[in-house]
MIROFI-473214 format. One line per field, with one value per residue (C-alpha): residue number from 1; residue in one letter; x, y, z. Coordinates in steps of 0.5 Angstrom, whole numbers. Layout:
N
num	NUM/...
residu	A/...
xx	X/...
yy	Y/...
zz	Z/...
***
This chain:
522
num	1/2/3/4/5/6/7/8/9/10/11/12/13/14/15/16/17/18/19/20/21/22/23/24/25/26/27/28/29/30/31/32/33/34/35/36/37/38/39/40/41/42/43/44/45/46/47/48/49/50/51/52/53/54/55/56/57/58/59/60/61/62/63/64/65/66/67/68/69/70/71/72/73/74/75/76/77/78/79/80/81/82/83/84/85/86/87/88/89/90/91/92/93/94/95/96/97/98/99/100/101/102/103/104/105/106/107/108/109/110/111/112/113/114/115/116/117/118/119/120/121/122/123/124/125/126/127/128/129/130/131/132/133/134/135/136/137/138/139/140/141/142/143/144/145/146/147/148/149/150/151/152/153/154/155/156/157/158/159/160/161/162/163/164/165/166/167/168/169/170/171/172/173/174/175/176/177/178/179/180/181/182/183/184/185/186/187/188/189/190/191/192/193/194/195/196/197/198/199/200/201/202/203/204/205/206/207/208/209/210/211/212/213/214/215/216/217/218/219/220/221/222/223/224/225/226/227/228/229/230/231/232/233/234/235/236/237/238/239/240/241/242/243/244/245/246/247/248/249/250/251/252/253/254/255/256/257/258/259/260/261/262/263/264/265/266/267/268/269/270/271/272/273/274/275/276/277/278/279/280/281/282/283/284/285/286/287/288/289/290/291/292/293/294/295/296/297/298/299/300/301/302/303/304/305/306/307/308/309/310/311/312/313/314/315/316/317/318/319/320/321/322/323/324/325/326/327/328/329/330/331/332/333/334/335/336/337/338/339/340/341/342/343/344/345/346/347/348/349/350/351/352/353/354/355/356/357/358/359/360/361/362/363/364/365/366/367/368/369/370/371/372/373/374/375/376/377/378/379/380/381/382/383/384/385/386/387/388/389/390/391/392/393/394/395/396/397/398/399/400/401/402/403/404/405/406/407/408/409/410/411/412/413/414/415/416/417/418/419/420/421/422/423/424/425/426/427/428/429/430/431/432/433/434/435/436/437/438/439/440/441/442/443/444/445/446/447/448/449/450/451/452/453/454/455/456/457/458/459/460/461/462/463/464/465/466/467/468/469/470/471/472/473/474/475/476/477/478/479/480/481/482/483/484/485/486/487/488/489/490/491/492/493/494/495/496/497/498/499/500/501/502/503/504/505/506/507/508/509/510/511/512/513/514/515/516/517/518/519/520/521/522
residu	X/X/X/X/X/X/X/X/X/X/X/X/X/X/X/X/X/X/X/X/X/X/X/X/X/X/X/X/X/X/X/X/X/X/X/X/X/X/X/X/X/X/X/X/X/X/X/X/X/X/X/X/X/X/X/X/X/X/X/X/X/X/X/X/X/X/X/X/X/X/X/X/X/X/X/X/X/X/X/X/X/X/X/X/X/X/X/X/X/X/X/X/X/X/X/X/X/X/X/X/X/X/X/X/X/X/X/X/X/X/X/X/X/X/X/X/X/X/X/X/X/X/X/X/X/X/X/X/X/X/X/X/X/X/X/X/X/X/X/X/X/X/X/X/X/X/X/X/X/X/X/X/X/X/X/X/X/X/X/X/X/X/X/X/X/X/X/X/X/X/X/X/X/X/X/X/X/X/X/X/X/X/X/X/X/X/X/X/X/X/X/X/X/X/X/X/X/X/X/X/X/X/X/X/X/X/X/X/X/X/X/X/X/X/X/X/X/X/X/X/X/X/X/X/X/X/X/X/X/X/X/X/X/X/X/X/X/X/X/X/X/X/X/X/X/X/X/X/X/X/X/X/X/X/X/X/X/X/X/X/X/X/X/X/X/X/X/X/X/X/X/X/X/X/X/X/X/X/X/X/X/X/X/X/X/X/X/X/X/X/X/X/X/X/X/X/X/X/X/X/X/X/X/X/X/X/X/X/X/X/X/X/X/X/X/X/X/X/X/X/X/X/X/X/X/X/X/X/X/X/X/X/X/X/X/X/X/X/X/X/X/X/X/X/X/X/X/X/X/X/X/X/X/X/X/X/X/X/X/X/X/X/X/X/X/X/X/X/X/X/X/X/X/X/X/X/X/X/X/X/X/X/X/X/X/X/X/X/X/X/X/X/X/X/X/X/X/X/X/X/X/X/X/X/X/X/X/X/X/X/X/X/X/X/X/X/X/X/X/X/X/X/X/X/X/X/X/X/X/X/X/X/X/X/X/X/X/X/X/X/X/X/X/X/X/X/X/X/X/X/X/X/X/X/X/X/X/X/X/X/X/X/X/X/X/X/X/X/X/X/X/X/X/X/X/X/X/X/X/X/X/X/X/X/X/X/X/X/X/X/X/X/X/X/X/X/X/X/X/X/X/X/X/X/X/X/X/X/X/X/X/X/X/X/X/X/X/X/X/X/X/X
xx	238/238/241/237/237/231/230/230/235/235/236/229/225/222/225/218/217/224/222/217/221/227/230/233/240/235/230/234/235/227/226/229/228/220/222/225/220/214/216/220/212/210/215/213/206/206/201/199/198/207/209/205/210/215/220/227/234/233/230/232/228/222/221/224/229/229/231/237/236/240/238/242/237/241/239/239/237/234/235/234/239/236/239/233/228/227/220/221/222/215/213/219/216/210/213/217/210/206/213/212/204/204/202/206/205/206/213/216/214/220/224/229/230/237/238/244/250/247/245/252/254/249/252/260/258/254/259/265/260/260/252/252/250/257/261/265/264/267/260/257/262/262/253/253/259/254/248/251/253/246/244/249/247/240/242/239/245/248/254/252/250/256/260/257/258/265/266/263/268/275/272/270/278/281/277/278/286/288/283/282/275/274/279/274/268/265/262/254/258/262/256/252/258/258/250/252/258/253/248/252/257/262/261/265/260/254/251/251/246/247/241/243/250/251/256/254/253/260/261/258/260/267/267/263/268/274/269/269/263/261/258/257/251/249/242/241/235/241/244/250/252/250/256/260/260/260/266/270/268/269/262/255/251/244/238/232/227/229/230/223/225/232/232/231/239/242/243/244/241/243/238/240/238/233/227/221/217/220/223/222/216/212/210/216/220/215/216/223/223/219/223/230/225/225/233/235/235/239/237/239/235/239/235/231/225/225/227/224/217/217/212/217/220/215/217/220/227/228/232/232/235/234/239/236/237/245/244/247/253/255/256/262/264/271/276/280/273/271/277/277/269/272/278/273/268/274/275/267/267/272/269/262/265/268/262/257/262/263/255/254/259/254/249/253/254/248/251/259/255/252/259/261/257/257/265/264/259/263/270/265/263/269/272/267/268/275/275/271/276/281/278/278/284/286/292/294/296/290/286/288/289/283/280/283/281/274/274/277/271/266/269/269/264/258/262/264/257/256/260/258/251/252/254/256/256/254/259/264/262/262/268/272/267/270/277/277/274/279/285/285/293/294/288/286/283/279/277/271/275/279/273/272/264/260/261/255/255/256/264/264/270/272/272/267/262/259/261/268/268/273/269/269/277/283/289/295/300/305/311/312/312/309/301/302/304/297/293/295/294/287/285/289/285/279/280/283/278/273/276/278/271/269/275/272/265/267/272/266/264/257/257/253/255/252/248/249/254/250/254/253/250/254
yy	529/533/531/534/532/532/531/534/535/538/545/545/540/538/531/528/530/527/520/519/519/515/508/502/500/494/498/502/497/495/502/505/499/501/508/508/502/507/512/509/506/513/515/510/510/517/518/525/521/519/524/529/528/522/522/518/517/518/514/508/504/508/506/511/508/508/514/514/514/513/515/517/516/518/521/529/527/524/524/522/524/523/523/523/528/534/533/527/533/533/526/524/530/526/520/521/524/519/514/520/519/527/531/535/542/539/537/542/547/542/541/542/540/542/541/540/544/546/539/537/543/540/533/536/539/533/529/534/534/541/541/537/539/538/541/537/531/525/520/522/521/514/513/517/511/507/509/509/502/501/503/500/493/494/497/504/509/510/513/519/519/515/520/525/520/519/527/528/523/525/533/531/527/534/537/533/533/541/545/543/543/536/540/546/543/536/530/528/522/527/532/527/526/534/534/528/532/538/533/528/531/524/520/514/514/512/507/508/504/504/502/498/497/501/506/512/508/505/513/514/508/510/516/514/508/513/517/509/509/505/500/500/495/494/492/490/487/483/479/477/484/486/482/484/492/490/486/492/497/492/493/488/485/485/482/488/484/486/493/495/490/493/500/503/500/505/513/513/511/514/511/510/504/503/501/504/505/507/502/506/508/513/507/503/510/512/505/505/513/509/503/508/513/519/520/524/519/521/520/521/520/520/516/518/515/517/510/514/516/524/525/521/529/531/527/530/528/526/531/527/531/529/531/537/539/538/542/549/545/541/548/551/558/561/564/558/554/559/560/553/553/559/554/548/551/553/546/545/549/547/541/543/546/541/536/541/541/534/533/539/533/528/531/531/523/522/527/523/516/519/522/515/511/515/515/507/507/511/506/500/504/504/498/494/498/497/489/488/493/488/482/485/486/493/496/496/503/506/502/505/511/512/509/514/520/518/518/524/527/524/527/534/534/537/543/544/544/549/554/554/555/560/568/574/573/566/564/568/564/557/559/559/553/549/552/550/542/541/546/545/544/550/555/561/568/568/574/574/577/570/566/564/566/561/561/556/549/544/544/550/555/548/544/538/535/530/525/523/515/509/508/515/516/514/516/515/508/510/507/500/498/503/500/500/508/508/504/507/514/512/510/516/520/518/517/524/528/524/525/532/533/529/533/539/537/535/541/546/552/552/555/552/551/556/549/542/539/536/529/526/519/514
zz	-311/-304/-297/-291/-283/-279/-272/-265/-259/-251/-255/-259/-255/-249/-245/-245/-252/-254/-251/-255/-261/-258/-261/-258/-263/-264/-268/-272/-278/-278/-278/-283/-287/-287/-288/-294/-296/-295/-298/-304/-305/-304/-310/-315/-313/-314/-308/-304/-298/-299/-304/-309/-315/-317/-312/-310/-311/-318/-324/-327/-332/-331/-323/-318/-313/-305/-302/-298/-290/-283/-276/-269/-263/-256/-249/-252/-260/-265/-272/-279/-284/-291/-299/-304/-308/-305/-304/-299/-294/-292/-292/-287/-283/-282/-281/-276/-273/-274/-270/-264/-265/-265/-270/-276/-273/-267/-268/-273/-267/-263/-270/-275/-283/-285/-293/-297/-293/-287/-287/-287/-284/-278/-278/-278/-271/-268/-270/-266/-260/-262/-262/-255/-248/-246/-251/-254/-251/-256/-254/-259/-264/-262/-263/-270/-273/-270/-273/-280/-278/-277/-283/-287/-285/-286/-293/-293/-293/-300/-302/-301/-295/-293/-296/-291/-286/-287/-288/-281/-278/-281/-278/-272/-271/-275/-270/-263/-266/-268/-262/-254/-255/-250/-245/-241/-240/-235/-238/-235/-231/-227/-226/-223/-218/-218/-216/-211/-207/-206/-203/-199/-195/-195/-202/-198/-193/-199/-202/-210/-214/-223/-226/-233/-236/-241/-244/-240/-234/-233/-234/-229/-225/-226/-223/-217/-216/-215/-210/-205/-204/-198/-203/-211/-214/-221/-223/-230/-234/-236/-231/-235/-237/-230/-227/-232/-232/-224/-224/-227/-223/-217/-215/-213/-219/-218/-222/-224/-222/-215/-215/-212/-206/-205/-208/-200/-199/-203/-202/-210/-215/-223/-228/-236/-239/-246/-243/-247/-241/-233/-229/-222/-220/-216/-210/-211/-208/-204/-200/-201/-197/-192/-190/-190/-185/-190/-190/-197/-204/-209/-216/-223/-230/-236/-239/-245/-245/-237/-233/-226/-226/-226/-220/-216/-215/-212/-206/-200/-199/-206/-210/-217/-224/-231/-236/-237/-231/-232/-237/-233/-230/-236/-239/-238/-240/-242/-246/-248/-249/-255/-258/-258/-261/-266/-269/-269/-274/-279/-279/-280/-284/-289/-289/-291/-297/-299/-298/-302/-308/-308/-308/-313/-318/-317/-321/-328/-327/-331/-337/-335/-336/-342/-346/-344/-347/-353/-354/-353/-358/-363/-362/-363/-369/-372/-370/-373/-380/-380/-377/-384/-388/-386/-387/-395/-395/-394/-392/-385/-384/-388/-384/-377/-380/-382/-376/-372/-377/-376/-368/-368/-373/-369/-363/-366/-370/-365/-363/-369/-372/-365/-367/-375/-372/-368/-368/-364/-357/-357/-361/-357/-350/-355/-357/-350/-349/-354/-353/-345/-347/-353/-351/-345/-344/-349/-345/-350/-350/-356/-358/-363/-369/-368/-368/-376/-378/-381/-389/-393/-392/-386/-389/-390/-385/-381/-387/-384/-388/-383/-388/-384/-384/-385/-392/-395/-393/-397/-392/-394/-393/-387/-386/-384/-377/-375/-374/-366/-366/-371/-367/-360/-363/-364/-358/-355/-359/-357/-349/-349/-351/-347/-341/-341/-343/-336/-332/-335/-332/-326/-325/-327/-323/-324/-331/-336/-342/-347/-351/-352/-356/-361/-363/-371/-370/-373
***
């Protein structure tokens, strides 16, 4: 299991290349769905064209399960975040290419892939707007629960990628509560009304025009509005949001429809909607400019795909900026800025070494399930057997005296056969092994000459025969009422060792145990 991020952003590609790898909030759920689908067939397949080995979350009866997946499309990112085989890194890079209808080379020039703690170390810091073109801006923050939303409702996210989720989410809160990382800098909205303000010497003297009713939208429509501006309008494709975000910034709701006939109205015009394909074009400016006898135009694409057609830059008296261009006056410098960035990246990175240990705990499940397993079928062993003693007749107190014997010797019996097989340095490290699974409350040094050497038979120095059972054990009666403190003490016996072997697990460094533990089946 591997966790790795792929994607691009304003920092390692272009605006236009960016375009063709953005997605609507409504494509997200299909999208994904097909990405997992397409590379779980891979996997099970066994295919070059998807994956050239059996790949996926892992295997279960003989058939590879779907890889994990969520993805976050913004103005300034696309990103895929996915949890499966290490082998699934190249096909996502050739879907998400063909997606973008580009070439793997072509992308991976433009790309990043992340994997495991950088993965989640890149997550932390898009999440804490860390990695944002405005520095600490808490936007992104609200998009990335909104893609995990997403991908939740189309059932690719998992538990580890919820995890990586979730993580990311308390860090970035950590980090917006403990440092001032969202205090030194300005948000896109308030540097379009920055750009504005060079161009137009009176604000309140213009006539301001927002394309769409999004979130950054209403940004930017709230920061005019506090300008009062002569007039304020709101076109949208939908006319019912329109109406609604221009009730709220005291403005006029137009229909979409009409923006060619209008657009030469307005001085103004900041652009940010989802439309796969730009809404102002080169001759509807032209005309616009025409009618308004060439006075300057201001306009601002923050959309990605474009809204605005490039060319209408070109145009004389129209100064158009698209969030690239933004990029220079969002990005503010200061000590205070990076003593705040310094403290973030603590916390960061904190997190990330908590998600890499949380993850590195995830490969020993199928070893906890297996122990689990085995330890069950040991106590229904021995249950069965002394249900059929009892049915004889046999004393009660033997009975769950020598059910608990039998536990207790199943559970103990693989390393005991481990140090009697072993020597020297192996029987050493075995030793300290076994002494911090089975002893763990009463931790030892043992030095070797207080490891007993092996002496003839499978009985020999620790006295066990491999025989011990319920059937072979004679025991002794104990006292009367004492059949509950019996019966407690066997599953005690049972439970305990289970679970300090499993708490060993979980609590390991990473040292490998010297060999398995051999099991005496029952």
């Amino acid at each position: 299991m591997t966790v790795f991020a792929l994607g691009l952003n304003h920092q390692s590609a272009p605006l236009d290349l960016r375009g063709r790898f953005a997605f609507t909030l409504e494509q997200l759920a299909p999208t994904l769905q097909r990405f997992t689908d397409q590379l779980g067939q891979g996997a099970s397949r066994g295919m070059g064209a998807l994956l050239s080995s059996s790949a996926g979350r892992g295997q279960a009866g003989g058939q590879a399960q779907l890889p994990e997946a969520a993805l976050l499309s913004t103005c300034n990112r696309t990103e895929l975040y996915v949890a499966g085989h290490p082998d699934m890194v190249r096909p996502a890079v050739e879907w998400l290419a063909g997606i973008g209808g580009v070439g793997s080379a072509t992308l991976l020039d433009h790309a990043y892939v992340a994997e495991d703690g950088k993965a989640a170390r890149h997550a932390f810091r898009v999440a804490s707007g860390l990695d944002s073109m405005v520095l600490g801006e808490p936007q992104i923050l609200g998009q990335l629960k909104q893609a995990v939303r997403e991908a939740d409702q189309a059932g690719t996210l998992g538990t580890t990628l919820h995890q990586l989720f979730q993580r990311s989410f308390s860090v970035a809160k950590e980090v917006r509560s403990s440092t001032e990382i969202g205090s030194h800098s300005i948000s896109m909205a308030a540097a379009s009304v920055r750009l504005a303000s060079q161009l137009f010497e009176n604000l309140s003297d213009i006539r301001v025009l927002l394309v769409g009713a999004g979130e950054m939208i209403e940004l930017v429509g709230t920061h005019f509005a506090a300008k009062g501006p002569k007039g304020l309008a709101v076109a949208n494709r939908t006319l019912e949001r329109g109406e609604k975000l221009a009730q709220h910034l005291g403005a006029e709701a137009i229909r979409l429809v009409d923006l060619p006939q209008r657009l030469h109205e307005f001085d103004a015009v900041i652009s940010c909607t989802a439309s796969s394909l730009p809404l102002i074009g080169l001759g509807a400016v032209e005309r616009a400019l025409k009618r308004r006898k060439h006075r300057p135009m201001f306009m601002v694409d923050l959309a990605v795909p474009r809204d605005i057609e490039p060319e209408v830059a070109q145009l004389d008296d129209i100064y158009l900026y698209t969030v690239d261009d933004l990029s220079q006056l969002v990005q503010t410098a200061g000590e205070k800025r990076q003593a705040a960035v310094q403290q973030a990246e603590a916390i960061i990175e904190h997190g990330v070494q908590s998600f890499v240990h949380w993850l590195g705990q995830r490969h020993t499940v199928p070893l906890i399930q297996a122990l689990h397993q085995q330890a069950d079928s040991w106590r229904q062993a021995e249950i069965q057997r002394a249900r059929k003693l009892l049915a004889k007749g046999q004393d009660i107190d033997t009975v769950l005296e020598a059910l608990s014997r039998g536990l207790t010797q199943k559970m103990l019996h693989g390393a005991m056969a481990e140090l009697n097989a072993s020597d020297g340095d192996h029987r050493l490290a075995m030793a300290q092994t076994v002494s911090r699974l089975f002893l763990r409350n009463t931790p030892t040094d043992l030095p070797m000459s207080a490891v007993p050497a092996a002496s003839g038979p499978a009985g020999g120095a620790f006295g066990m025969t491999g025989t011990a059972g319920i059937s072979g054990h004679s025991g002794h009666s104990g006292s009367s009422g004492s059949s509950g403190t019996s019966s407690a003490a066997a599953g005690t016996s049972s439970a305990s060792n289970s679970s300090t072997i499993v708490a060993a697990l979980m609590a390991d460094d990473g040292t490998a145990v010297p060999s398995p533990l051999r099991t005496r089946e029952s």
